[in-house]
N, C-alpha and C positions, 0 to 999 in steps of 0.2 A: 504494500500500500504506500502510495505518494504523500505527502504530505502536501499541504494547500503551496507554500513556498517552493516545491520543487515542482507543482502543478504551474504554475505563476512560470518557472525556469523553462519548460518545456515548451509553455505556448510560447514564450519569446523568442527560444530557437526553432520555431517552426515559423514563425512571424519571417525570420530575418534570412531563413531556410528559402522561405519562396521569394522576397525580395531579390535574394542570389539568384534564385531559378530565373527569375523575371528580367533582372538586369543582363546575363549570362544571355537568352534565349533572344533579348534584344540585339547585342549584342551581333550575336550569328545572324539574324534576317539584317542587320546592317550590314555586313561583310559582304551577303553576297544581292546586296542594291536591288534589292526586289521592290522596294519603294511601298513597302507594307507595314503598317505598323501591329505590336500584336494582337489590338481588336480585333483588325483584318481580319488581321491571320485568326484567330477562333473563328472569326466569322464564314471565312472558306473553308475551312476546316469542318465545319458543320456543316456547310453546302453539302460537300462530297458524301456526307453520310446520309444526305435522302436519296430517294430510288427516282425520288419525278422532283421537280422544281417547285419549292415551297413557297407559301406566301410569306410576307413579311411578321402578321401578326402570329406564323409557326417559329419564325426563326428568334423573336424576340422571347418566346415561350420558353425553347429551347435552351435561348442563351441566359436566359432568367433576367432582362433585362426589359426596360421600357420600349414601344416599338419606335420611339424617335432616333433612339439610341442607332439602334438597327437603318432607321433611313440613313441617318448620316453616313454607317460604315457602308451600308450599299452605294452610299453617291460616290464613295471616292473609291472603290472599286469598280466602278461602274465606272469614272473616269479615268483608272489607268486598263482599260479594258477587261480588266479582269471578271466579270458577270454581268449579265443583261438584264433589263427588266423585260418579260414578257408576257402578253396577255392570258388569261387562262382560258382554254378550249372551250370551259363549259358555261363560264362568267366574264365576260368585256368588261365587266366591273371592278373584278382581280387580278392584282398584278402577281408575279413571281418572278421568283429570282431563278435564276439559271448562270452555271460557272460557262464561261466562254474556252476554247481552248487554249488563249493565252493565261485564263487562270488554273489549269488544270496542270501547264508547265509550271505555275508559281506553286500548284500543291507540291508538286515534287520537289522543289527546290524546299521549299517550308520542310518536308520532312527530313531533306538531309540536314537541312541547320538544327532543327530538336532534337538530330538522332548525334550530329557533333555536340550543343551544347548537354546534353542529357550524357555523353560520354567525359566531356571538360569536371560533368560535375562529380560522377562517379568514379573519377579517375584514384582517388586516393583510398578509396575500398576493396577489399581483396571482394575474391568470387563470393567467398562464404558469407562474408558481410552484405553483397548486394542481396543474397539468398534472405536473409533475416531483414532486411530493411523492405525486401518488397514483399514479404509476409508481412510485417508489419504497416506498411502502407494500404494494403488491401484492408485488414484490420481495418483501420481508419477512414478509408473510404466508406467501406460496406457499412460500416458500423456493428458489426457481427464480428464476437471475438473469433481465433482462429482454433482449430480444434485438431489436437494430437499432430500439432506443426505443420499441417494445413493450413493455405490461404484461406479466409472468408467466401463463401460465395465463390469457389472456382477458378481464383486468380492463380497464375502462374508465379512461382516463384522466383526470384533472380533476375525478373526480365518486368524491364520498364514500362509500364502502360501508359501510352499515347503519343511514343514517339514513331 
């Protein structure tokens, strides 16, 4: 059992854990001048995982964010090409987003920078340590403790989810 002051210890380096992750993953879509920022990029990122082109008030849902939020990242990937807005089949009244093929080159490019900086960050952990940190990260995710050194809910061990 934690004590309230080592609970207080935890969240701060988890606080300062994602700042790193955050600045680090900036970082890499700077290098390779994709002209994305990482709203963006969740924002494409989330594209690629529907099957048909969603509308705005799905993707602001999804992102758990207000749908204004969502116009603006659609506008400015909408003006470095990167997704279109287009009418929906069944409603002239609904628009949807759809990734263009120049944003479908910038998914690929976004995943080799989170899969470099997600490597920058992991670099000072042996194997067995990544093994226990992403057992413990699913943990935390799922919110389901983990059971006889099992992931929560079916995560994989040792290997980074969402890079």
């Amino acid at each position: 059992m934690t004590t309230p002051d080592a609970d207080g210890l935890l969240a701060e380096q988890l606080l300062r854990l994602t700042r790193r992750v955050h600045r680090i993953q900036k970082r890499h879509l700077e290098q390779r001048e994709l002209g994305i920022t990482p709203a963006q990029s969740r924002l494409l990122r989330t594209l690629a995982h529907y099957s048909a082109p969603p509308r705005m008030a799905d993707l602001a849902e999804r992102l758990e964010v207000v749908p204004r939020a969502v116009t603006t990242l659609v506008d400015g990937l909408e003006a470095g090409g990167k997704v279109r807005r287009v009418p929906d089949p069944t409603n002239r009244r609904v628009i949807r987003i759809e990734v263009t093929d120049e944003g479908r080159k910038a998914l690929r490019e976004l995943r080799g920078a989170r899969r470099s900086a997600a490597e920058e960050i992991l670099a000072p952990l042996t194997d067995e340590q990544r093994d226990v940190l992403g057992g413990l990260l699913d943990t935390l995710v799922d919110g389901v403790p983990a059971v006889d050194g099992m992931p929560a809910l079916g995560g994989l061990p040792g290997r980074v989810h969402g890079c």
